[in-house]
C-alpha positions in Angstrom: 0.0 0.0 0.0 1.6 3.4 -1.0 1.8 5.8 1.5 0.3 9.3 1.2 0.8 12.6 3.1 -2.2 13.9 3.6 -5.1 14.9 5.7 -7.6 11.9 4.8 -8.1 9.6 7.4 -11.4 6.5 7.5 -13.7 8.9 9.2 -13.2 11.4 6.0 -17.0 12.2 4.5 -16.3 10.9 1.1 -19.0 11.5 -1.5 -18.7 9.0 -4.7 -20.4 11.5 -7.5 -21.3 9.1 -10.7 -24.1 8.6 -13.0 -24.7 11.9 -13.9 -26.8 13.8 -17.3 -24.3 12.5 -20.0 -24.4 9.8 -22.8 -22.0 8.0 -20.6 -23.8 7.4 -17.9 -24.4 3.6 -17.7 -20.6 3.2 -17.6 -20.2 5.9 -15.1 -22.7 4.1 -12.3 -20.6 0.9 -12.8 -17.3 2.5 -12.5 -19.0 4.5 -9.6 -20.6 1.1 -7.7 -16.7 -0.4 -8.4 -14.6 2.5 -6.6 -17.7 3.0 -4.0 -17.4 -1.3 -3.0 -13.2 -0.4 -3.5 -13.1 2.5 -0.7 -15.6 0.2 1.6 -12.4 -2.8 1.4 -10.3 0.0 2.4 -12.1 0.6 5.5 -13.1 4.3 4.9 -16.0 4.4 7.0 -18.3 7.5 6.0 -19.1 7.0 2.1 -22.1 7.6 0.2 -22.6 7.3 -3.9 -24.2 10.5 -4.9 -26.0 10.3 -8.2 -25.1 13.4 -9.7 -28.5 15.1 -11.4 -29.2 18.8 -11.9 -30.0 19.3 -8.1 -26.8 18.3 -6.9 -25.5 21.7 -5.9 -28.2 21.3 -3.8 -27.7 18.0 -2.3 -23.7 18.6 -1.4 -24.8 22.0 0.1 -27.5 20.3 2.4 -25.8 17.2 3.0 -22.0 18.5 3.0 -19.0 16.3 2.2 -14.9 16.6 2.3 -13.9 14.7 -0.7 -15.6 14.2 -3.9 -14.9 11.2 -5.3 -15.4 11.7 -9.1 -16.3 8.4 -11.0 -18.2 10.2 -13.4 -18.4 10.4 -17.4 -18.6 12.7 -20.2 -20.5 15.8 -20.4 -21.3 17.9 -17.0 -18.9 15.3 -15.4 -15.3 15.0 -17.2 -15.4 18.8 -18.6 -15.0 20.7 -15.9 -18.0 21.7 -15.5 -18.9 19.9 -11.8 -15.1 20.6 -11.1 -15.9 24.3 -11.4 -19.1 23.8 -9.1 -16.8 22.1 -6.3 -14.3 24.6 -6.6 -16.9 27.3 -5.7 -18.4 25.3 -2.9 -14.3 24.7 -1.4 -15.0 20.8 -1.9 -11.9 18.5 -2.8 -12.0 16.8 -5.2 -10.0 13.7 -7.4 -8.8 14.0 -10.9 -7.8 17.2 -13.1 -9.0 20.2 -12.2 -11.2 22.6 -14.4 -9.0 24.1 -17.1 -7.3 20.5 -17.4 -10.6 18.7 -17.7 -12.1 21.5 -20.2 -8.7 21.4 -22.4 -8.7 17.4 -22.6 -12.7 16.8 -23.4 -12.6 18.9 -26.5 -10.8 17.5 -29.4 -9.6 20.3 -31.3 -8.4 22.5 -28.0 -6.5 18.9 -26.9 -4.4 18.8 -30.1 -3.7 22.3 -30.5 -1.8 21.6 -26.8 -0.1 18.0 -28.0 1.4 19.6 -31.5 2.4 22.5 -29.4 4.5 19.8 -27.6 5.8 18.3 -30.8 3.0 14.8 -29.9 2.2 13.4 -33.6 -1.4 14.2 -34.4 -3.0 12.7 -37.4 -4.1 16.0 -39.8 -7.9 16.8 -39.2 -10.5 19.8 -40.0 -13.3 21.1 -37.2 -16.6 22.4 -38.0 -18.9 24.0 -35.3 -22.2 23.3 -35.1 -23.6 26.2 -37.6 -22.1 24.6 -40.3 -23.5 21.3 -39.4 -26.6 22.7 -39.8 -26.4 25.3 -42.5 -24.5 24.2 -46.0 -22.0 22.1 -44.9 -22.1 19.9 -48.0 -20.4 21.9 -50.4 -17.4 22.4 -47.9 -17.3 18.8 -47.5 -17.0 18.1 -51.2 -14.2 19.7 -51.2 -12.2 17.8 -48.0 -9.0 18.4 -48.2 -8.1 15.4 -46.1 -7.4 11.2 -47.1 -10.4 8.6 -46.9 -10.9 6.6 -44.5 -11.6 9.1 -41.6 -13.2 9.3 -38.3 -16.3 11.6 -38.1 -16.2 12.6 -34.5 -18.3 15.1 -31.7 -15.2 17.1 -30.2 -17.0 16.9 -26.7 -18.0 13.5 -26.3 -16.1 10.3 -25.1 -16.6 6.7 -25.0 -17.0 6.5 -29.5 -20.3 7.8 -28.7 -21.2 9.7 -32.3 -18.1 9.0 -33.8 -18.4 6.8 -37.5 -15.4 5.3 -39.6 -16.1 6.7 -43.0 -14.1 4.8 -45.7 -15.5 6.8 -49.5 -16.8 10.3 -49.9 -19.9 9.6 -50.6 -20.7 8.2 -46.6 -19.6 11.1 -45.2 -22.7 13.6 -44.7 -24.7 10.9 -43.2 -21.4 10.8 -40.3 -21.3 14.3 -40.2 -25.2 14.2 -39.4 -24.6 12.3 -37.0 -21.9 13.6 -35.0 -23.2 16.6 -35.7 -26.5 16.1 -32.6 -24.1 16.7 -30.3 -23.1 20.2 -29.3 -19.7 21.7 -30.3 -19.1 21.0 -33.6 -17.3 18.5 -35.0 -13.8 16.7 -36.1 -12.9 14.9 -39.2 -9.6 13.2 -38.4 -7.8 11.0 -40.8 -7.9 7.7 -40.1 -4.8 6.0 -39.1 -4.3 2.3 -40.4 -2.3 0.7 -37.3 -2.5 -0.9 -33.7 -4.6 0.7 -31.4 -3.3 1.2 -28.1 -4.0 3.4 -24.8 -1.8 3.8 -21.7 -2.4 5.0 -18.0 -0.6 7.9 -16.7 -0.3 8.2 -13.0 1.0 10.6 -10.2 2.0 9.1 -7.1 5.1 9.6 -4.8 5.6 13.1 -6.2 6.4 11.4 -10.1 4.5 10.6 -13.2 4.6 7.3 -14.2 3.2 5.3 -17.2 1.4 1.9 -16.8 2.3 -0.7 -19.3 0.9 -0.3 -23.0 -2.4 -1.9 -23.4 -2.9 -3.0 -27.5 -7.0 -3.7 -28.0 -8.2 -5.8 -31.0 -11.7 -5.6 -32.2 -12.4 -9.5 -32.6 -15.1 -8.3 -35.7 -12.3 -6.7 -37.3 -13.7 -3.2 -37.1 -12.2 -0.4 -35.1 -12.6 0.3 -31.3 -16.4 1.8 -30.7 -18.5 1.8 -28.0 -20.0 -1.8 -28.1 -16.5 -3.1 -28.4 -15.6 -1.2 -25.2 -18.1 -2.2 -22.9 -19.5 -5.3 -24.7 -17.2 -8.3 -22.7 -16.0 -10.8 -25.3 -15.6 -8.0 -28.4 -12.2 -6.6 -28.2 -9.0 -8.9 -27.1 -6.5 -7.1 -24.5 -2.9 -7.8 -24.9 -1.7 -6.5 -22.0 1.9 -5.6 -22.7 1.1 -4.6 -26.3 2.9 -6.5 -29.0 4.8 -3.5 -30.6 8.5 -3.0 -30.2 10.5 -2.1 -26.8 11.4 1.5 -28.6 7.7 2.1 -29.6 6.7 1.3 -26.3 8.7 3.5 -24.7 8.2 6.7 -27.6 4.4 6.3 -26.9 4.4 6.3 -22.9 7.6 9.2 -23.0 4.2 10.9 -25.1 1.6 9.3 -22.5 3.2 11.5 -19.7 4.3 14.6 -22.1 0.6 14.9 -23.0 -1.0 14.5 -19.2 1.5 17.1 -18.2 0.9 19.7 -21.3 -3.0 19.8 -20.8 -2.4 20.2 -17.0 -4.0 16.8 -15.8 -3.7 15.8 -12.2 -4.0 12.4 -10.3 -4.8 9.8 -13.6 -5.1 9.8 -17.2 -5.4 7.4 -19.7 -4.1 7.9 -23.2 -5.2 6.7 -26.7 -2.5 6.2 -29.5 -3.3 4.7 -33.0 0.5 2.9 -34.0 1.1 3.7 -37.7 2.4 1.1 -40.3 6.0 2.8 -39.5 6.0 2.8 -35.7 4.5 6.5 -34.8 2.0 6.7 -32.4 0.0 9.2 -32.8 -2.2 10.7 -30.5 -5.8 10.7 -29.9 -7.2 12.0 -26.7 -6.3 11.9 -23.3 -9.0 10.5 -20.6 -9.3 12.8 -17.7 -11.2 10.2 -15.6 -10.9 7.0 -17.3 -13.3 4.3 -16.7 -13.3 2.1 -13.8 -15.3 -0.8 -14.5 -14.6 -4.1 -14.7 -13.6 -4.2 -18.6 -11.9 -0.8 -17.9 -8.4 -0.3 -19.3 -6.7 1.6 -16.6 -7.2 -1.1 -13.7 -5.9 -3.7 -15.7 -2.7 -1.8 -16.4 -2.4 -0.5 -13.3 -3.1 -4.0 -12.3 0.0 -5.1 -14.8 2.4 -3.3 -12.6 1.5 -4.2 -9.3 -1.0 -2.0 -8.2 -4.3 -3.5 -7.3 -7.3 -2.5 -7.7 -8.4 -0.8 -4.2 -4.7 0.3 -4.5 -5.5 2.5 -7.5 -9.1 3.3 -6.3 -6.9 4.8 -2.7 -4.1 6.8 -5.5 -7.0 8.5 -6.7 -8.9 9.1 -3.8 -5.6 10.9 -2.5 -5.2 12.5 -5.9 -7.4 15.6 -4.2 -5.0 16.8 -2.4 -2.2 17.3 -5.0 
């Protein structure tokens, strides 16, 4: 068990803030229930799970806690948005704080920050949502960008709206849909590779990287939603089968990329490996999932740290 110099102690009032108003939020009351059961093992002693809903400004000012406990997902949750709201009511809380968690959730804002720090990006456009909306076909006939590509919202997480769009002619109806979600959205070339994602973690006053975690769609497709919380779709090899100097290139980007947007406690990182050994980033995780088919426990797991372990990092991660 690491040891952490701080003022937490097993009577702390923890609150565990998960579900929340986002399209993530059946992942976010599992990864919630699994760090709530984690910090019960660990014999903290005054928990609750506080389902986080438009009142709950309301329901942490009537019912105060110390620490929030952030296992949630997505919009409202991993933005910055119920960072800022805990900031103004002086609460603690785990993970990155607001400009971090604003700076990592949007897509185009994120890789501004990682070619800034010389991180390989594949090339992409952004459209906001008027031009969704309003004559965007023309522009896109003109796409000054190599098929396949990823249609993506630049505010949502999870593959939720995103579409792999192989000819030219597929692309409005990706566009469409990508385009319900507020914020615009990214077209992003698609990079033919491995796809791979690694856990960034600060403990003991350093930044570490977990091992490299490669995931294989077993339909042969890429990573989307059903193939990340669907058990039995995607294959973990867990370390990834890609060379020792790959490895270490892609978690010596892992750590460069939390620190550039600012992140604090945890990250994950997502990587596509090109046919020549780049990895090239795509989006850093401000508070990556923690359910049972999550990625980060199983790295974390991969180098020794358990479970609870990881769950008692984080929790301690509020008062960095």
């Amino acid at each position: 068990m690491e040891k952490f110099n701080s003022t937490i102690n097993k009577s702390t009032k923890i609150g565990v803030l998960y579900g929340g108003l986002s399209n993530e939020r059946e992942v976010s009351l599992r990864s919630g229930k699994n760090c709530y059961s984690a910090l019960q093992r660990l014999g903290y002693k005054n928990i609750q799970l506080i389902d986080v809903q438009k009142d709950i400004a309301i329901k942490l000012y009537n019912d105060p806690i110390e620490i929030a406990f952030l296992a949630l997902h997505g919009t409202y949750g991993e933005d910055g948005c119920i960072q800022g709201l805990l900031e103004i009511m002086d609460i603690p809380y785990t993970g990155s704080k607001v400009l971090a968690s604003s700076w990592a959730m949007n897509k185009a804002a994120s890789k501004n920050a990682f070619a800034a720090n010389n991180i390989p990006i594949a090339n992409s456009v952004v459209y906001d949502t008027t031009e969704v909306c309003n004559g965007i076909r023309g522009k896109l006939e003109n796409l000054n960008i190599k098929f396949p590509v990823m249609v993506k919202p630049l505010s949502e997480g999870s593959s939720i709206g995103m579409t792999k769009v192989d000819y030219q002619n597929e692309l409005i109806d990706a566009v469409m849909v990508a385009g319900k979600h507020k914020d615009g959205i990214m077209i992003e070339e698609f990079i033919n590779g491995k796809s791979i994602t690694i856990g960034v973690i600060d403990i003991n006053k350093k930044t570490i990287a977990t091992p490299v975690l490669e995931l294989r769609s077993k339909s042969g497709g890429w990573y989307d939603f059903e193939a990340k919380y669907t058990q039995g779709l995607t294959e973990f090899i867990l370390p990834a089968e890609i060379d020792c100097s790959t490895t270490k290139m892609a978690q010596e980007y892992a750590i460069k990329a939390h620190k550039a947007l600012g992140c604090r406690g945890i990250s994950r990182v997502d990587f596509m490996i090109s046919e020549d050994n780049t990895p090239y980033i795509l989006e850093v995780n401000t508070l990556p999932g923690m359910t049972d088919l999550s990625d980060l426990p199983a790295q974390a797991k991969c180098m020794g740290i358990e479970y609870d372990t990881l769950v008692d990092i984080i929790l301690h991660s509020s008062q960095l």
